[in-house]
C-alpha positions in Angstrom: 2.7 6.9 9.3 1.3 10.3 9.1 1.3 13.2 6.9 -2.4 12.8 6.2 -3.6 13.5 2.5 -7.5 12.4 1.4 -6.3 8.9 1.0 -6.0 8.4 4.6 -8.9 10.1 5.4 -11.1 8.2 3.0 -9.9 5.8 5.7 -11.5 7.4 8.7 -15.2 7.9 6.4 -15.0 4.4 5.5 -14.6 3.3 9.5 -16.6 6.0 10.3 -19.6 4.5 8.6 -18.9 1.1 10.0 -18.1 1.7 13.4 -19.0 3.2 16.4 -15.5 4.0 17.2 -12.7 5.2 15.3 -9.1 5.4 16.3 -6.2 6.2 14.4 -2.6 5.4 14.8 0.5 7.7 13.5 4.3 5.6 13.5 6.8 6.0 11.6 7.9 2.9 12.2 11.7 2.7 12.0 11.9 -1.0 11.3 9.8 -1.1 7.7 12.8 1.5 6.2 15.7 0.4 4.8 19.1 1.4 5.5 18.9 4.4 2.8 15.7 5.1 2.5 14.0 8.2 4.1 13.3 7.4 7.5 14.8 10.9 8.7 13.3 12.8 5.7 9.8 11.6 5.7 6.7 14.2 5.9 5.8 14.3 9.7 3.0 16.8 10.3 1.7 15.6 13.9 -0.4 18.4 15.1 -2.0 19.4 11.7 -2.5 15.4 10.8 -4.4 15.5 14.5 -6.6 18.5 13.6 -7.5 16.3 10.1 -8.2 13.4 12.0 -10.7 14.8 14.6 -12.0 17.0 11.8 -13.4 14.0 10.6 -14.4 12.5 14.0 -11.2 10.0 15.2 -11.6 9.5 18.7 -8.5 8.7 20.0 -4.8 8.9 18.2 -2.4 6.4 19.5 0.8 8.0 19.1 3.4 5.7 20.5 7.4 6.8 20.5 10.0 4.4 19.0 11.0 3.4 22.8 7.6 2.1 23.5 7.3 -0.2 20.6 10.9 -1.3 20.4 12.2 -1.6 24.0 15.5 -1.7 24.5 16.4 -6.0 23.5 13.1 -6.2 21.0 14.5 -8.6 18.9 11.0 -10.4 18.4 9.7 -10.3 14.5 6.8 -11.8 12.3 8.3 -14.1 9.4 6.2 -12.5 6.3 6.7 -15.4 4.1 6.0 -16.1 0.4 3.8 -13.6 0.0 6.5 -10.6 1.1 9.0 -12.4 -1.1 8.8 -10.5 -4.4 8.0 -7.3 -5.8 8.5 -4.9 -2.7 9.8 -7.1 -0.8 12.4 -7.8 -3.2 12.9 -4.3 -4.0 12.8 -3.6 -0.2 14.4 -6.1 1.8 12.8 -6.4 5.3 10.3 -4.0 4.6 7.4 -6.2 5.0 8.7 -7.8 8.4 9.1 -4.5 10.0 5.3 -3.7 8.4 3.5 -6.6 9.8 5.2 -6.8 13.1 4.5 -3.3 14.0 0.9 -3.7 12.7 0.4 -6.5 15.2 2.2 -4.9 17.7 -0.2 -1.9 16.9 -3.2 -4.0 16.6 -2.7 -5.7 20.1 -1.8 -2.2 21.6 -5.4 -0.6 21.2 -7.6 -4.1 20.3 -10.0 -3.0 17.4 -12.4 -5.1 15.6 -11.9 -3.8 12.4 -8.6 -2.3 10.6 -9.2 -0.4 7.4 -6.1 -0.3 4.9 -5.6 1.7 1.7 -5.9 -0.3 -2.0 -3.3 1.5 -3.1 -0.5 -0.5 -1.0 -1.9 -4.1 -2.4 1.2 -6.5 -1.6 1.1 -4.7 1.8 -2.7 -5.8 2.1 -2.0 -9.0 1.0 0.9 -9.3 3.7 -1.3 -7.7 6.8 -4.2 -10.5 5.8 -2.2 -13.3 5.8 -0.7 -12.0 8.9 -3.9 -11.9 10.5 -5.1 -15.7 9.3 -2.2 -17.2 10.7 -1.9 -15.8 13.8 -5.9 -16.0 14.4 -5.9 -12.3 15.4 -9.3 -11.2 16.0 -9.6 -8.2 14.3 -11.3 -7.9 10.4 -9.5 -5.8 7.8 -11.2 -4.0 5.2 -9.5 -2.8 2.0 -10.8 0.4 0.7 -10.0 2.0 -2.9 -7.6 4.2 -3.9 -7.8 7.9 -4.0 -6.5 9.7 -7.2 -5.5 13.1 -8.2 -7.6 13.9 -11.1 -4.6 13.1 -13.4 -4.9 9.4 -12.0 -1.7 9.3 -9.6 -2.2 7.6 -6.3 -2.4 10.1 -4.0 1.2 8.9 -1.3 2.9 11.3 1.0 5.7 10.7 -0.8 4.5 12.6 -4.0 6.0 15.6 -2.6 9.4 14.7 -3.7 8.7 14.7 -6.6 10.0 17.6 -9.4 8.1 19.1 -11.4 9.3 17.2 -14.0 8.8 14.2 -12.6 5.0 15.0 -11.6 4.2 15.4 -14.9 5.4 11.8 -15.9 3.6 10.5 -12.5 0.6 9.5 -13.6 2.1 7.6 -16.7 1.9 4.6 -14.5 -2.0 4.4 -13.6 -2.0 4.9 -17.7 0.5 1.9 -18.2 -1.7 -0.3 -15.5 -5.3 1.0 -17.0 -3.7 -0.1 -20.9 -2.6 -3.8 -19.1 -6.4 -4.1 -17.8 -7.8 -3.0 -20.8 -5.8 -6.0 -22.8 -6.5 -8.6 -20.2 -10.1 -7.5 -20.2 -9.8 -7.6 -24.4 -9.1 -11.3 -23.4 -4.9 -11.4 -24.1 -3.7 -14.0 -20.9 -0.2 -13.8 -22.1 1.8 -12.5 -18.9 5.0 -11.2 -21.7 1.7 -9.4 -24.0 0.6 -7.4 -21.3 3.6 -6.2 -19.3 4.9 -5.1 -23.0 1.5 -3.1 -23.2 1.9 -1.8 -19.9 6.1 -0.5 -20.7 4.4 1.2 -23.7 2.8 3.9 -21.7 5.5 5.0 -19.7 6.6 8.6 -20.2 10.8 9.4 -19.4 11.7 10.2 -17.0 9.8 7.5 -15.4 11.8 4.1 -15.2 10.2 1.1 -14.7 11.0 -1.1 -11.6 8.5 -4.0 -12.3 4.9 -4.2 -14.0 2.7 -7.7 -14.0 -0.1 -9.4 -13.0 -0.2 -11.4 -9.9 -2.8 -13.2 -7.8 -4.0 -11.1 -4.8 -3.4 -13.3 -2.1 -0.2 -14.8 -2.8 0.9 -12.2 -4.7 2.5 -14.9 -7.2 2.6 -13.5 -11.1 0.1 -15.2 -13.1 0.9 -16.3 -16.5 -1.4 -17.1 -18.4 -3.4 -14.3 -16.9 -6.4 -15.1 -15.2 -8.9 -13.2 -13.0 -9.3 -12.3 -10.7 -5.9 -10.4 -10.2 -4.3 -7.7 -9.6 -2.4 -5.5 -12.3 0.4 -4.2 -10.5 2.9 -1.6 -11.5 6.1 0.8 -10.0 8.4 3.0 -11.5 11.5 5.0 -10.4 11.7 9.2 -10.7 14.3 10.8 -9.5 15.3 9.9 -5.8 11.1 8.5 -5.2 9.7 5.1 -6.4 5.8 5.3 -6.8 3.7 2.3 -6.6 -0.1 1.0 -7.9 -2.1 -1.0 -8.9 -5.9 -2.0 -10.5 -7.7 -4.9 -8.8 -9.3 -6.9 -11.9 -12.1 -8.9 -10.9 -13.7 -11.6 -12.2 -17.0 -10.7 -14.1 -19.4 -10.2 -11.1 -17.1 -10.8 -8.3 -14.7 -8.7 -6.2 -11.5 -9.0 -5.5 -11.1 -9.9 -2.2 -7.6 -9.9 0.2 
């Protein structure tokens, strides 16, 4: 949606070295914001997130307006199921129909063969996947990890709403899902164990809006525990709600969406 940071353009290196073309898209897309949320607000940077992307070799930049993805009497939507039903989606109400409809809308606008989404945005991945299964769309999707500030918050171009205050308890989250891995990996499977570990870490005036462990496809919590999973974790500071989360694989394997 714009206002590039590193994370997105760990994006572009990671197509980069995969394909032979790369294109980018930048939408704020209207329909994945709910009715007080900050679609007026949010960072848009157009020309300077342009100059970033063909700084590190994006080809083409589709850059549609509203009207052309919406037409007037668009009133067509993809049903997100299960997957979209908690977490986010609960927290967010239509969120993840307005996501994956305007990523297929996107995807069948400019036809790649590969899509390359951020780690950080797992339920998100997990949506866009299944999205792409059931509809047989031909394109692949890649997951690539998160970028970090050295503190350990997920770098989000929402972070700049956030006080001073509030920056410093940031990164209390990553801590809260690192201790929840670290008990799961310490072999605790008790789903109540580890979100209590996990609400240990976090540092006022971070509020917790949900921590747990879920499966990464269906994004159903898991209890007892069992990996692979993903640890997942938000919390609430001030007006801005942050989001993670650590993929915990299976010894030897990856976590795959």
């Amino acid at each position: 949606m714009g206002a590039i940071h590193a994370g997105h353009l760990s994006l572009v290196d990671r197509a980069r070295a995969e394909c032979a073309t790369v294109a980018a898209s930048i939408f704020v897309n209207p329909l994945q914001f709910g009715p007080n949320e900050d679609f007026e607000r949010y960072p848009r940077a157009f020309k300077s997130d342009c100059a970033k992307l063909a700084e590190r070799g994006v080809e083409f930049v589709y850059a549609p307006t509203v009207d052309a993805v919406y037409p007037p009497g668009f009133n067509r939507y993809v049903d997100v199921g299960e997957v979209a039903s908690r977490y986010e989606g609960a927290l967010r109400p239509g969120h993840f129909r307005g996501v994956a409809t305007v990523v297929l809308k996107l995807i069948n606008a400019t036809g790649p063969d590969m899509v390359f989404f951020g780690q950080k945005d797992a339920q998100q991945c997990a949506v866009v996947q299944a999205m792409l299964r059931d509809f047989d769309v031909p394109t692949g999707m890649v997951v690539c990890d998160t970028v970090r500030e050295p503190d350990g918050l997920a770098l989000s171009s929402r972070n700049v709403y956030l006080s001073p205050e509030e920056r410093l308890a940031a990164p209390s989250l990553h801590a809260a899902l690192s201790a929840m891995c670290d008990a799961i990996e310490a072999g605790t499977s008790s789903r109540e164990s580890v979100i209590a570990t996990g609400r240990e870490r976090i540092v006022l005036p971070a509020q917790e809006a949900y921590l747990d462990a879920v499966d990464s496809v269906s994004f159903a919590p898991l209890d007892p525990i069992v990996r692979p999973c993903v640890v997942i974790g938000s919390v609430q500071l001030g007006v801005t709600r942050i989001i993670d989360n650590i993929p915990l694989q299976a010894r030897g394997q990856e976590v795959r969406f």
